[in-house]
Structure formats: C-alpha cells, structure tokens
C-alpha positions in Angstrom: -3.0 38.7 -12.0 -0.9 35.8 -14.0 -2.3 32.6 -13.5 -0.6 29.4 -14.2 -0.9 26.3 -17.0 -3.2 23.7 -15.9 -2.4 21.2 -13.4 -1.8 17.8 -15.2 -1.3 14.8 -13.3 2.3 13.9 -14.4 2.8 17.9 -12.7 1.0 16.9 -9.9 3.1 13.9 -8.7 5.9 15.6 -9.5 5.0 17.9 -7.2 4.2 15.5 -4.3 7.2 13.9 -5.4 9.2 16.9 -4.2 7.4 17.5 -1.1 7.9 14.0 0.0 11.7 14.0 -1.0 11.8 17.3 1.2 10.2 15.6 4.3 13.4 15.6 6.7 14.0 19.3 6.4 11.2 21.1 7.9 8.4 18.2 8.0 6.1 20.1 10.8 5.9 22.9 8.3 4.6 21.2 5.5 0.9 20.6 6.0 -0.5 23.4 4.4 1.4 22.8 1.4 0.0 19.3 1.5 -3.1 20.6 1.9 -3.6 22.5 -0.9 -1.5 19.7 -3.6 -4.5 17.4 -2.2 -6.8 19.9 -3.6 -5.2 20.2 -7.0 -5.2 16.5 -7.3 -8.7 16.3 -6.3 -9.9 18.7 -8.8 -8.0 17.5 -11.5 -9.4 14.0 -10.5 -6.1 12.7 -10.0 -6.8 10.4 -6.8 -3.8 8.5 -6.7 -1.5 11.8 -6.5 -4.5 13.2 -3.5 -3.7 10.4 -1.7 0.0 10.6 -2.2 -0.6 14.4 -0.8 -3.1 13.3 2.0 -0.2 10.4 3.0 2.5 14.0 3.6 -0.4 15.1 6.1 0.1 12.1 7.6 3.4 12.4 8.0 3.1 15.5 10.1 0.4 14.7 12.0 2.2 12.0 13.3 5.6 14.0 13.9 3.0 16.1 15.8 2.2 13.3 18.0 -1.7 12.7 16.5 -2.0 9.1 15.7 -5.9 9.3 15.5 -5.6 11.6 12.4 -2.3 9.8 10.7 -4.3 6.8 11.2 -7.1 7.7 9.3 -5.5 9.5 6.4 -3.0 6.6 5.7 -6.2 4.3 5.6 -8.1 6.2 3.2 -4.9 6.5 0.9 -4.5 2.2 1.2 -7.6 2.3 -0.1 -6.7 4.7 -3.1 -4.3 2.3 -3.8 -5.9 -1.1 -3.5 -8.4 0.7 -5.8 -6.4 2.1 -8.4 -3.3 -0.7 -8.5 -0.9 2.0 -8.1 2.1 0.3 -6.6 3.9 3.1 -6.1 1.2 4.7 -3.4 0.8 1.5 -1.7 4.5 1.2 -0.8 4.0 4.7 0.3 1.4 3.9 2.4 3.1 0.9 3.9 6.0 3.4 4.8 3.5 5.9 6.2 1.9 2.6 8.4 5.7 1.8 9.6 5.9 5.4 10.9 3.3 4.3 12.6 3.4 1.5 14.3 7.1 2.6 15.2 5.4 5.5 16.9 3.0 3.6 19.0 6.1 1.3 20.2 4.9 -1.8 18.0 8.6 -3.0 16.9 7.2 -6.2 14.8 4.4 -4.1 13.3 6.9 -1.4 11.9 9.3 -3.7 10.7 6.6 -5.7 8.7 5.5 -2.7 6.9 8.9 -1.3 6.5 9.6 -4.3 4.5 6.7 -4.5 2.4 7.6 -0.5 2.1 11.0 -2.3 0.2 9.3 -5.2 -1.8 6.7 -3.4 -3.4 8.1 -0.4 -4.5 8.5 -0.4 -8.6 11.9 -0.9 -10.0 11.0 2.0 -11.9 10.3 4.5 -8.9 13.1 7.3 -8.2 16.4 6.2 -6.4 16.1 8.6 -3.7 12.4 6.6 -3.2 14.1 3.5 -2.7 16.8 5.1 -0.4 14.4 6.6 1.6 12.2 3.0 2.1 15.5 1.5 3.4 16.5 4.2 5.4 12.7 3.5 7.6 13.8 -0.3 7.3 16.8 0.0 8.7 15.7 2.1 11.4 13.7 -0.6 12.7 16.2 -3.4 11.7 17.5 -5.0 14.8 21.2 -4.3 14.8 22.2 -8.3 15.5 20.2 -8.8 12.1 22.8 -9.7 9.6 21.5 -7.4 6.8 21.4 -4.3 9.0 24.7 -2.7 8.1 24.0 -4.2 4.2 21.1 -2.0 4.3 22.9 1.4 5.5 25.3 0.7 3.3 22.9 0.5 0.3 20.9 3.8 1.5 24.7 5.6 1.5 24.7 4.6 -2.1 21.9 5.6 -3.7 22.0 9.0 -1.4 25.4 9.3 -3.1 24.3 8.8 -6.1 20.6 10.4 -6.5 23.4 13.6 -5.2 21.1 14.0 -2.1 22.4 15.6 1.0 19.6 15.7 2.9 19.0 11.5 2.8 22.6 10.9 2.9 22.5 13.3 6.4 19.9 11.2 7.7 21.5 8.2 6.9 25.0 8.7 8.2 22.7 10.3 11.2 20.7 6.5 11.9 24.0 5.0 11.2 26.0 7.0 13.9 23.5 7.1 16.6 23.4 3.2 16.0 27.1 2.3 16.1 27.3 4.5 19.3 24.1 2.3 20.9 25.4 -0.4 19.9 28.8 0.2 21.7 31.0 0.6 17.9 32.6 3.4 19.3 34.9 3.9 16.5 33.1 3.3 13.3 30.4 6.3 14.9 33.0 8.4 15.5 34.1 8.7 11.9 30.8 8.8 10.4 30.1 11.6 12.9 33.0 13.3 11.4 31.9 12.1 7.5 28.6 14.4 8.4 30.3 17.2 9.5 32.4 17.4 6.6 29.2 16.4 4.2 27.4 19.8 5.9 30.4 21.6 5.3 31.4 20.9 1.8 27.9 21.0 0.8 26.4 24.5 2.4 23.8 21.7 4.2 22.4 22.8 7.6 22.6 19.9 10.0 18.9 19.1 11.8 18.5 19.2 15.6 18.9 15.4 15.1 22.2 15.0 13.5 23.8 17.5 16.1 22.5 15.8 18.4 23.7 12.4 17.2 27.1 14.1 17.1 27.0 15.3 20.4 26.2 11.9 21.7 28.9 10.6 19.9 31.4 13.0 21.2 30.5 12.3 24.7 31.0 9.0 24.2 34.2 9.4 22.8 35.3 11.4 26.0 35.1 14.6 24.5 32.6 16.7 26.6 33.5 20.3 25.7 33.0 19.3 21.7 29.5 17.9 22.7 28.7 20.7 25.1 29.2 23.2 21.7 27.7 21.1 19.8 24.4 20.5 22.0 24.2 24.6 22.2 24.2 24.7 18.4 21.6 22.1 18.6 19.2 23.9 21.2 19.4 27.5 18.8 15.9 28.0 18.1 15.9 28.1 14.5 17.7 24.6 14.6 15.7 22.4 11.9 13.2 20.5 13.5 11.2 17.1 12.0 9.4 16.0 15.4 8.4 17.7 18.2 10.3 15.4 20.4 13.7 16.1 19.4 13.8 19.8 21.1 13.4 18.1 24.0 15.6 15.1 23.3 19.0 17.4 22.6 17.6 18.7 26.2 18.1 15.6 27.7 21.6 15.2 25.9 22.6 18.5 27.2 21.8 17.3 30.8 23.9 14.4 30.2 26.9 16.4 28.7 26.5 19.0 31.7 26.7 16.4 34.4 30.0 15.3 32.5 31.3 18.6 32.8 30.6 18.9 36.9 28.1 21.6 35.8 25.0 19.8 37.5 22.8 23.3 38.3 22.8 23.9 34.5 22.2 20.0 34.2 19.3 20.6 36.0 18.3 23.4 34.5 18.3 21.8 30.7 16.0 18.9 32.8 13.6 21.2 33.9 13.4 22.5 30.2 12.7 19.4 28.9 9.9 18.7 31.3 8.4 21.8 30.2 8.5 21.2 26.7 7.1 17.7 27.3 4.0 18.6 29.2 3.5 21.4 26.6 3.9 18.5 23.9 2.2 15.8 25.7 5.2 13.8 25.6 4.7 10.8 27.7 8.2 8.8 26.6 10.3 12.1 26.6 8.3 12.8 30.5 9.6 9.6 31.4 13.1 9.9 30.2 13.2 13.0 32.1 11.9 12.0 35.3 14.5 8.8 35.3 17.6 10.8 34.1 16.6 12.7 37.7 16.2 10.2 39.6 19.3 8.7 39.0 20.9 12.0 39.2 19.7 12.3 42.8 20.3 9.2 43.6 23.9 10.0 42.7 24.5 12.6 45.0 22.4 11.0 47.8 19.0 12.5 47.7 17.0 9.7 48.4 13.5 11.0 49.0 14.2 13.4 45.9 15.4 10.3 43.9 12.3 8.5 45.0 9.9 10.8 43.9 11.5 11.3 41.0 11.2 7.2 40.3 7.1 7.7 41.0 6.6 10.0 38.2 9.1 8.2 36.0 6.6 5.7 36.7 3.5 7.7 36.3 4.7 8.9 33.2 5.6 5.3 32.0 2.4 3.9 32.3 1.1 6.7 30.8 3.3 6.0 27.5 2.1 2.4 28.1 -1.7 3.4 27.6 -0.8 6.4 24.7 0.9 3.6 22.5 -1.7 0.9 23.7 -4.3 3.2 22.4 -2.6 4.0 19.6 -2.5 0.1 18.4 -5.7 -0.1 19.3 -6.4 2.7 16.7 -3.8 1.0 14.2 -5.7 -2.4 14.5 -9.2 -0.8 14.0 -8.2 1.2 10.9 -6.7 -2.4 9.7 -10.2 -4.1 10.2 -11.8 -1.5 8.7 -9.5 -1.8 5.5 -9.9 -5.5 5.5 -13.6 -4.7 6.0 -14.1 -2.5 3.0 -11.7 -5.0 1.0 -14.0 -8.0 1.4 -16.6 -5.7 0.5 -15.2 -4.5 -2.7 -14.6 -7.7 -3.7 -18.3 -8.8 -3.1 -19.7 -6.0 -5.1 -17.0 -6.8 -7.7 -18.3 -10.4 -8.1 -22.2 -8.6 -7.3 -20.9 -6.7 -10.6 -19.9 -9.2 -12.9 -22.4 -12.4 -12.2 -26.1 -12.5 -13.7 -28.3 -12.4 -10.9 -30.6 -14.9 -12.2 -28.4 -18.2 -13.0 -25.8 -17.3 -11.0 -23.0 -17.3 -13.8 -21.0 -14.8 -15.3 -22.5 -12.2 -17.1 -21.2 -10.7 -20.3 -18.5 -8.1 -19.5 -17.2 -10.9 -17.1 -16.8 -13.1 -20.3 -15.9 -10.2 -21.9 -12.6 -9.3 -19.4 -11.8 -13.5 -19.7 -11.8 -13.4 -23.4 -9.4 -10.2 -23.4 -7.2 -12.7 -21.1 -7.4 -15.2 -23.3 -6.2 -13.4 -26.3 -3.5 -11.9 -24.8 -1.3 -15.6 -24.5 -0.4 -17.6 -27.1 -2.4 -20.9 -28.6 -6.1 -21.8 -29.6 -9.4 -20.4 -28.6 -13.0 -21.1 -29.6 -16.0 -19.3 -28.4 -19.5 -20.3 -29.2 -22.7 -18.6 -28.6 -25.9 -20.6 -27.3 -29.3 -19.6 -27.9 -32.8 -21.6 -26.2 -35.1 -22.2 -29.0 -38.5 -21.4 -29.4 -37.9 -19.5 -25.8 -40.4 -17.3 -26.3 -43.2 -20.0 -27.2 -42.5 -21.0 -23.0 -42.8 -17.6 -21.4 -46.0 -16.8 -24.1 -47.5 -20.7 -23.2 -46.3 -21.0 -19.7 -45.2 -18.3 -18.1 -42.4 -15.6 -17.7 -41.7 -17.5 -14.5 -41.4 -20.6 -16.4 -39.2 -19.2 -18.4 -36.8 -17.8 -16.0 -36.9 -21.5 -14.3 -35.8 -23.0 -17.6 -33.1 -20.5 -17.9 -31.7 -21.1 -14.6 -31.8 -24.6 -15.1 -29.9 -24.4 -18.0 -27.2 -21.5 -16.2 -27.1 -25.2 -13.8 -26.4 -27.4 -16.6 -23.7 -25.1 -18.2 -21.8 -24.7 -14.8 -21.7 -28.8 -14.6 -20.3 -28.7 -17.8 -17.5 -26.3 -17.6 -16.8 -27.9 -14.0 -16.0 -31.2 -16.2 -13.7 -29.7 -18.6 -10.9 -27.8 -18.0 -10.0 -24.4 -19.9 -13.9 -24.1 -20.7 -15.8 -21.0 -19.1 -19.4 -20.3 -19.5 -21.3 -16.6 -19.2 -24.7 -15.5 -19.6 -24.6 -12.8 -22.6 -28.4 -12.0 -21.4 -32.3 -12.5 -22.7 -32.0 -16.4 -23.7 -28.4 -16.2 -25.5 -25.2 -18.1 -23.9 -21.4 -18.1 -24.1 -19.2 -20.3 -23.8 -15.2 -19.9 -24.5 -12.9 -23.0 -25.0 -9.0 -22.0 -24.0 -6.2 -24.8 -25.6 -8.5 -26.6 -27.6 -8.0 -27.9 -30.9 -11.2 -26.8 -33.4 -12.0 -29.7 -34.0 -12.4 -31.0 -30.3 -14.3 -27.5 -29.7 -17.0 -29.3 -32.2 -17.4 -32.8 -30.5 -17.8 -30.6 -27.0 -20.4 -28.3 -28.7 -22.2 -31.9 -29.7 -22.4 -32.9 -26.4 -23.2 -29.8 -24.6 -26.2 -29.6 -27.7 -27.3 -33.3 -26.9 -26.9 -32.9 -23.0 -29.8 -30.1 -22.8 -31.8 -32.1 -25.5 -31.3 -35.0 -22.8 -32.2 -33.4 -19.9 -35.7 -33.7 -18.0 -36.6 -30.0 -18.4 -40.9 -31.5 -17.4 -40.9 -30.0 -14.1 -39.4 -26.3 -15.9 -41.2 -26.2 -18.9 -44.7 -27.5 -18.6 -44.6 -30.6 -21.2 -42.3 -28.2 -23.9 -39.4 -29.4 -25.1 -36.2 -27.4 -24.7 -33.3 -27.3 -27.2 -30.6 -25.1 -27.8 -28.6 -24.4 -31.2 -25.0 -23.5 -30.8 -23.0 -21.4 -33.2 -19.0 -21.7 -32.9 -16.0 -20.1 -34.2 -12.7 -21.6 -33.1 -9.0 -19.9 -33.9 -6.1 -22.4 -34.9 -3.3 -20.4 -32.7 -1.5 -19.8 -36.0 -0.5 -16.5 -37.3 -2.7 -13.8 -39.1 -4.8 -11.3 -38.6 -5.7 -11.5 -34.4 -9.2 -11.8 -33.2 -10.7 -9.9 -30.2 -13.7 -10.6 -28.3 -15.9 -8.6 -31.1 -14.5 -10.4 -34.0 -14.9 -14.0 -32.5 -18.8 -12.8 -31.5 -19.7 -11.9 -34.8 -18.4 -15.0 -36.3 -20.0 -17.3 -33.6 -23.2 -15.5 -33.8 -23.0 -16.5 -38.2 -22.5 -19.8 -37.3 -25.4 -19.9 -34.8 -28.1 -18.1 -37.4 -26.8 -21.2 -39.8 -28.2 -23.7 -37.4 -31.3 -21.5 -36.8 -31.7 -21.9 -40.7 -30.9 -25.3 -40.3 -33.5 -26.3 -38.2 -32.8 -25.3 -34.8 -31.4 -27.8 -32.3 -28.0 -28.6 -33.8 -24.3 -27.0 -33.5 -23.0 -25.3 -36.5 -19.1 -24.0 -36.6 -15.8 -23.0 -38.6 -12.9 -24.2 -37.6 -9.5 -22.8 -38.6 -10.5 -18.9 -38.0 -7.9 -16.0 -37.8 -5.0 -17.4 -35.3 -2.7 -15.4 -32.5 
C-alpha cells in the first residue's frame, strides 16, 4: 500500500478550502468527506481547520433540513474561533449562522450575520471567499435596498475574475430569479440567456436551481414551450442538486408551466409529485406551496369544495412551517445564549488566570503580557520592583496569617496608587516582591513617584496588620529614555530593577534606589 506525506495544516485548509469553494455543486454529497478532513485536522491538532470542516457538515445538514444538528456544529466552531482569533473561521461561521436563520424564516437575523459574514472576513482571504460572502448577503438583501444590485454586481466580478463558473452560475442564478420577482422582466431575461451561454462555453452543468430559474424566466417572458423543455431537463434525475427542496420546487414550476400550456392533468400530476416528495422530505413550506398552487387551481375551474380543502391543508401545512421555523429560532437563540454563556465564562477564568488570588491584583504573567504591550509602542517606560522588608521577621513573630494580612493591605495600597496616576500598573510578582510599570514617564519623574509610593507605606497605619512591627518596603527601578539603542524586554528591564533594588537592600532597606537613562525603544 502507498501511503501519503503528512498532513500539515497549511494542507489541511487548503483542503477545506476546496471543499467549501465546491459547496454549490453537489453539497448533500459532501458530508463524509467533511467528516473525515475533520479528523485529519483533529489529529494533526489543527482546530481551526476541524472546525472549518465541522462548519461543511453544517452546511449539509442544514440543506438536509436538520437545524438541531447545524445548530450545534456552527456553535462549537464560534467557539474555535472566539478561542483561537482566527478571523477567517469566524466570518465562516457568521455565513454558516445566516444559512441559518434564513432557513428558519428569520429575515433580520440572516441579514445581520450575512453582513458581519462581509466585514470580518480578512482582506487577505481568497476572492472567490469574498464573492461567495456577498453572494449569501445579497440573497437576503431586500431588493428596494440601494446597495442590492452594487452587491451582484461585485459578486459577477470577483466570480469573473477568481475564473469561477460555478459562483458566477449561482450569481447570475440569485440575480435572475430576483429581477423576474421583482417584475425587471427584461434585465432577467438576458442574464437568463448570459447563463446559458456561460454553461455552454464553459462545459458547466447547470444545477436544478439555475434551470429552474430559467424556466421561470421563460414563462414569464411568454415563452411556455422553452420553460416546459427546460423544466424536463431540470426534473432528470441526475440534475445537480444543493437542497432537498429544489426537486420539489422545479415540481411546482412545472405545474405552473403545464397549466400555461392547457395541459392541467399533467399539471396535476407534477403536484401530486411534489407532495410526495414533501412528505417524504418533511417539507412544511414546499407542502404548503403545494396545497395553495391547488387550491387556486380548483378554484379556477370551479371546484369549490375541492379548492376548499385544498385551502385547509395549505393551512395545516402553514402553521406547521410556522412552528418548524419557530422551533428552529428557538434552537438558534439557545445555541446564542449558550455561546454568550461560555464567552462570559472564558473571560472570567481568563481574569481567574491572570490575578493573584490573595490581593486581588495582577499577578506576574499579567504584568508580564502588559509589559510586552508596552514595549511594542514607541516612548518611555520604567519598571520597578518592590520588596516588604524584614517580611519574614512578621510571619516568624506574628503569624503566616499576619503576614498574608499585611500583604493584602499593601496589594490595597498599590491599587490606590496606580488609580491616582495614569499610565502606572501594579502586579504581584509573588512571595513578598511587587511590580510596578510606569508607561510615558520621564526617568526622572519615575524617581519622585517611587519616593512617594516608598514614603506612603512607611506612612501608613499597618498596627492593626502587623502586630506593633513596622512595615517598609525598598524599591529598585530602572527607567528607559525612549531613545534609540539596544531595546529592552520584560527580562532585561527585571534584571536591571531587581540590581537597583539589592542596592537599597545594601543600603539600608526602606529607601528607592534607580538608573535612569537605560537602553531606549
């Protein structure tokens, strides 16, 4: 047997990459091979490119009518990308949730995502990406909005030129069906034409929705022998599907074309079809268009008590699709509180994860991450590193509890300092040792705040803390001038604070000791 290279991760969003540019030719069939992409990416610990895979099996489950299960994959890929940062998966994951809520008949709710689908896609992600996020927005778009026709015309574009048939099918196909809807009788007739042409020239095989956008067309254009052909090519078995609604759907066209043609036992025929293939489906809005076409057809020819029975399971099966898209918004509401849920408590562990559970401040890889923010803009910074003295004369004399008590009250007395001046943060670097980082602050400034933070705990009542022993702290600084030379990081400007603090140790305890004028940025 010949095996294959390993899987790397650039390899594996490629691939996911192609699966997802694939998606309107032959979506339902594409599960498996979503299935086992996920897998990859899972053991190759790529989770971004999992959940890029898991959002495809999304996809089809909610062609296939299964919001429960869309629902719930699209969720745990939002947060695979909340966690990771990936921008590109989370504007995949607001397309999926358009899908969506476009499904369950929640207009606002698609259109929201659809858009956030747009705005947060990178500028560096693939055109045909792009094309294919405007191409959801503008099928939710209300036509009377002014930037609906900007928007097809920008997803024509791109399809053009990313050289992309299959996106520039489905585009000409939203356009079309549109412009017919919308009564622009003319302007869907030629870009019915445009795709016929673009399927010829190209070797493209039309889907069951673009013929039967054609077909529409054609029948609205007065032409019902062309639709009638084109319907039958349509209804051919192996016709390309992407939902399980649209065999159905060219059904109900057919019926439509066939009453134009005076063939209305035929029409009839291609009605009872598409009942079958709803209640095999579980197809409450295709049920529903059925049962009104009939009614009106009866109606039509005078069958009353057949048009009226018709019009009570038009009904039945309308407040059935009332109660399958309620439910699924229910579904869609109680995966977003669940998100919002596990994103208040990610952010609560986060801040569990970088505060010292005894004073309540920072602890040191949170000073740590600041300090790495710090360094990274231009202009001064000073860090200084404070140390109790003679701590361990209070937890030997008093008590370990004692001690804790005096190191909270100093974690207070730090957190009233930085609150009184700006660009200063404060950490606990743990046992009795402080930090405290000065942003914008000229050296020598840095030393007259290090005086007064030094005299403020010498100050301080610390009776009721420490038993009758006095509490001092000695501060060692190191402060950068913002000029050039060599950069400091977070380990350089430690080891120079923690210099300047064993001077004031040597010195005699209780007294700030610094350099101004260190390396700059």
């Amino acid at each position: 047997m010949t095996t294959g290279p390993a899987t790397s991760p650039a390899s594996l969003v490629d691939r996911v990459r192609a699966l997802e540019r694939a998606r309107g030719l032959g979506l339902l069939g594409q599960a498996g091979t979503a299935r086992d992409l996920e897998r990859a990416a899972d053991a190759a610990g790529d989770a971004v490119a999992a959940a890029r895979a898991a959002l495809v099996r999304a996809d089809v489950a909610g062609a296939r009518g299964d919001a429960e299960t869309a629902g719930a994959l699209v969720q745990d890929a939002v947060r695979v990308a909340l966690g990771s940062g990936d921008a590109e998966l989370l504007a995949r994951t607001h397309f999926q949730r358009s899908q969506l809520h476009r499904r369950a008949g929640d207009v606002d709710g698609a259109r929201w995502h659809a858009l956030r689908a747009v705005e947060l896609l990178p500028a560096e992600a693939p055109g045909w990406l792009r094309a294919e996020h405007l191409l959801m927005l503008s099928v939710v778009l209300d036509r009377a909005f002014g930037s609906y026709d900007a928007v097809l015309e920008e997803v024509l574009a791109l399809a053009a030129a990313e050289g992309d048939v299959a996106l520039e099918l489905c585009a000409l196909n939203n356009a079309a069906w549109e412009w017919a809807e919308a009564g622009r009788l003319e302007e869907a007739v030629r870009l019915a034409r445009r795709m016929r042409r673009l399927a010829a020239t190209s070797g493209a095989r039309l889907r069951r929705a673009d013929l039967d956008t054609i077909a529409t067309v054609e029948l609205h254009d007065g032409r019902p022998e062309e639709a009638w052909a084109t319907i039958t090519e349509a209804l051919r078995p192996d016709c390309p599907d992407v939902d399980v609604d649209q065999e159905p759907v060219a059904r109900l066209t057919a019926f439509r074309v066939l009453m134009d043609l005076g063939r209305p036992a035929e029409a009839l025929e291609q009605l009872r079809a598409a009942r079958a293939a709803g209640v095999e489906r579980r197809l409450p809005g295709v049920l529903a268009a059925v049962e009104e076409a009939e009614a009106t057809h009866r109606a039509g020819v005078g069958d009353w008590e057949g048009a009226y029975r018709a019009h009570v399971r038009f009904h039945a099966e309308h407040v059935r699709l009332q109660a399958r898209q309620d439910a699924a918004r229910a579904l869609l509401a109680q995966a977003q509180f669940d998100a919002s849920t596990a994103r208040r408590d990610r952010d609560r562990f986060r801040t569990l994860a970088l505060t010292d559970s005894l004073t309540g401040l920072p602890n040191r890889r949170a000073v740590e991450e600041h300090v790495h923010r710090v360094l990274a803009e231009p202009g001064p910074v000073a860090l200084a590193v404070v140390d109790l003295d003679h701590f361990k004369r209070i937890n030997d004399e008093r008590s370990h509890d004692a001690g804790d008590a005096v190191l909270r009250e100093l974690g207070t007395l730090l957190q009233r300092y930085v609150a009184a001046a700006p660009g200063v943060v404060c950490a606990r670097l743990g046992g009795e040792e402080f930090v405290v980082v000065w942003e914008g602050w000229a050296p020598e400034a840095v030393g007259v705040s290090a005086e007064a933070l030094r005299a403020g705990v010498e100050g301080h009542d610390w009776s009721a803390r420490s038993g009758g022993l006095p509490v001092t702290v000695s501060i060692g600084f190191t402060a950068t001038t913002g000029t050039t030379g060599p950069a400091p990081t977070w380990s350089s400007l430690l080891v120079d604070a923690d210099a300047r603090l064993y001077e004031a140790k040597r010195g005699g305890r209780n007294r700030v000791a610094g350099v101004c004028g260190a390396p700059g940025r």
